[in-house]
C-alpha positions in Angstrom: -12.8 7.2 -13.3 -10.3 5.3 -11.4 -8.4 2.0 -11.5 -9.6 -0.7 -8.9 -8.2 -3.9 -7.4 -10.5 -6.2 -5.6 -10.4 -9.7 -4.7 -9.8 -11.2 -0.9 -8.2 -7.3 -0.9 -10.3 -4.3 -2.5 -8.8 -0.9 -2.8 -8.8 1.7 -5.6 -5.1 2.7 -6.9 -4.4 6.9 -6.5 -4.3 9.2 -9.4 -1.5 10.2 -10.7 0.6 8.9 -7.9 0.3 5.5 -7.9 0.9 2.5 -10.4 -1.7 -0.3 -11.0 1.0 -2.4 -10.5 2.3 -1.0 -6.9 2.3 -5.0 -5.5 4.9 -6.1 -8.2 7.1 -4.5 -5.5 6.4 -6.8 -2.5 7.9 -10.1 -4.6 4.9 -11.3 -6.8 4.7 -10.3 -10.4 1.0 -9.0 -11.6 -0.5 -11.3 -14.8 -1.0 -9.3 -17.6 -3.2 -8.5 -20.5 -5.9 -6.4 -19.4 -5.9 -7.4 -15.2 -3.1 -8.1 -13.2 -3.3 -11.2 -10.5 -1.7 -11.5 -7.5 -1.5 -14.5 -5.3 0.2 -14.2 -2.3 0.4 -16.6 0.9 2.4 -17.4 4.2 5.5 -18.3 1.9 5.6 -14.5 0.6 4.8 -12.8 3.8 8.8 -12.4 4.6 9.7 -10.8 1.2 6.4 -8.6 1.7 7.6 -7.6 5.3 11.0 -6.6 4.1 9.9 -4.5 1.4 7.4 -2.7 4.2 10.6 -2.1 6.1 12.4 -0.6 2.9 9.1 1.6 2.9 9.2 2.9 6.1 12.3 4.0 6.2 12.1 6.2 2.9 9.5 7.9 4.8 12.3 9.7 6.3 11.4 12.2 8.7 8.0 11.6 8.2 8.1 7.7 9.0 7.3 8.4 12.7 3.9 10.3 12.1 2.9 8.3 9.0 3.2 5.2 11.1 1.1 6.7 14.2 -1.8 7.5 11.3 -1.3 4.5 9.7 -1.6 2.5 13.2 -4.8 4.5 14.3 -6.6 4.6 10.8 -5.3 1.2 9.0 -5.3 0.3 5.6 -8.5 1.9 4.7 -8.8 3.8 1.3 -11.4 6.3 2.5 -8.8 7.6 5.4 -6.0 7.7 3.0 -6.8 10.7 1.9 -7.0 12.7 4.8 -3.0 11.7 5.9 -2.6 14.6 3.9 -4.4 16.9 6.8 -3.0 15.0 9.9 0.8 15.1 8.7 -0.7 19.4 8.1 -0.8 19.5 12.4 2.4 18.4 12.9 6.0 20.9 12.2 7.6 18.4 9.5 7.9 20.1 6.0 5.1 18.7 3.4 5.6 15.4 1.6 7.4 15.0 -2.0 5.4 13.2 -4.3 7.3 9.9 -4.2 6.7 9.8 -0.7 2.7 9.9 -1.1 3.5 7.2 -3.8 5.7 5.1 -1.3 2.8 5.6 1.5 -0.4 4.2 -0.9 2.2 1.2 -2.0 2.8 0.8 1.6 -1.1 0.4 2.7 -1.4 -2.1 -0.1 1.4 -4.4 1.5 0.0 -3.8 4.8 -3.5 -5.3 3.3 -1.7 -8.2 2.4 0.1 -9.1 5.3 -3.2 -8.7 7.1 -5.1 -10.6 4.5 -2.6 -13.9 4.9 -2.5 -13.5 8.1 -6.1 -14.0 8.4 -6.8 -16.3 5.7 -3.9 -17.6 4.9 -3.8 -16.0 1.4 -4.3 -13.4 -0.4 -5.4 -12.9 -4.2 -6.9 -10.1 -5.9 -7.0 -8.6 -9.4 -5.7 -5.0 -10.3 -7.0 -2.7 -13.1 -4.2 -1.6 -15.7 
């Protein structure tokens, strides 16, 4: 069983690394009781761009290879899980945990830059 988010974007949080509230970060605070909603639009696209930025770089010395498999595969959930292989052929030491957790938070914000970008908004719900 897993927690969801769906709306204009759809994705499914990751277990045990990754909070259902993961896009409180990017400047927007989820609605509570049982669902959290987010709304974003152009007006939050700066804030969500800068915390993307604050992402990347605590990527450290992975940031150049996560953003080449990021770039190729995009922000789809089903290829999220194999980053885990691809980052395997290259000579950087494995990930810490907070890293995978910064790198699923990142490919949410990524969805919603893309999302206002080509609608001009972006809401969805999250599962708590």
């Amino acid at each position: 069983m897993g927690r969801y988010y769906t709306g204009d974007i759809e994705g499914k949080f990751v277990f045990g690394s990754q909070s259902s509230d993961a896009a409180d970060r990017f400047g927007v605070t989820g609605n509570t009781p049982s669902m959290l909603e987010y709304y974003y639009d152009a007006d939050d696209i700066v804030g969500v761009k800068a915390e993307l930025k604050v992402i990347e770089e605590s990527f450290g010395e992975h940031k150049t290879a996560i953003m080449a498999y990021h770039d190729i595969h995009g922000s789809n959930d089903d290829t999220t899980i194999y980053i885990e292989e691809f980052l395997d052929k290259t000579d950087l030491p494995e990930m810490d945990a907070d890293k995978w957790s910064e790198y699923h938070d990142y490919a949410i914000g990524r969805k919603i830059v893309d999302c206002v970008n080509e609608h001009g908004e972006c809401q969805f719900q999250a599962e708590l």
